[in-house]
C-alpha positions, 0 to 999 in steps of 0.5 A: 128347290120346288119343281112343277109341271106346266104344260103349254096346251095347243090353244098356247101352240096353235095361237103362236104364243108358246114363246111368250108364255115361257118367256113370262116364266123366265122373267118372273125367275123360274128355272126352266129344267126340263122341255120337251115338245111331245104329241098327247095320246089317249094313254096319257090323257086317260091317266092325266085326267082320270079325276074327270074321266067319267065326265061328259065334257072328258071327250072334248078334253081329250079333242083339244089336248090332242089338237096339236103337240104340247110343250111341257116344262119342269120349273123349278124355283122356291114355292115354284107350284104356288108361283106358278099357279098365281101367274097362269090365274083361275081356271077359266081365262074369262074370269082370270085376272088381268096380268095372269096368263089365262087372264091375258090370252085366254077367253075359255074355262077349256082352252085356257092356254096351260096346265100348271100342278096344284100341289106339290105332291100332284106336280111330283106326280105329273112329272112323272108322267111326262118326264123321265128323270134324265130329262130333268135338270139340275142346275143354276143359272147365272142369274141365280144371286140376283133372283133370291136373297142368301138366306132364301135359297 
């Protein structure tokens, strides 16, 4: 079972959508195993986006990041990093297609609703970094024989 990280960033707190968001991740099949509300600092942001630290833009990052708490997740599912990343769309929620979170709740490249990993060994990395190991879950919910076919899980 693969894991992510997504992060409901504060354009998802701020809009009041956070429920709906995580409601779309339940229903595709994911297993939240891990959630926390948490206040984003300097520290964190600095490492977390340290690929764009040297940018112009990084400042306004780090201003939105900090705007409000953010909710993060570890998901759990088969082939959950590239599940994932097909729910939430491309990047800018102006060019994300319809049905995709971005594309349904978001009108910006910046505020874009959520983070999701872009790979298996970043969202073993990000985990990390926003989870201790005690704060992640192993477990399989109830619906589990109806989500996947014996021979997938």
């Amino acid at each position: 079972m693969e894991a992510t990280l997504v992060i409901l960033k504060p354009s998802a707190i701020g809009r009041a959508i956070a429920g709906e968001i995580i409601s779309r991740f339940e229903k595709k099949g994911l297993i939240i195993a891990g959630m926390k509300m948490m206040q984003l600092n300097d520290e964190i942001l600095d490492e977390h986006y340290a690929h764009l630290k040297d940018r112009p833009f990084f400042p306004r990052i780090k201003a939105s990041m900090m705007a409000t708490p953010v909710v993060a997740m570890c998901v759990k599912g088969i082939d959950a990093v590239q599940v994932v990343r097909a729910m939430t769309g491309v990047t800018n929620g102006r060019k994300a297609a319809p049905g995709t979170i971005r594309g349904d709740y978001s009108m910006s490249g910046q505020e874009n609703i959520v983070h999701a990993s872009d790979s298996v060994e970043n969202a073993q990395i990000e985990l990390a970094r926003f989870f201790k190991p005690e704060e992640m879950f192993e477990y399989r919910p109830t619906s589990f024989n109806y989500l996947y076919a014996s021979d997938e899980a």
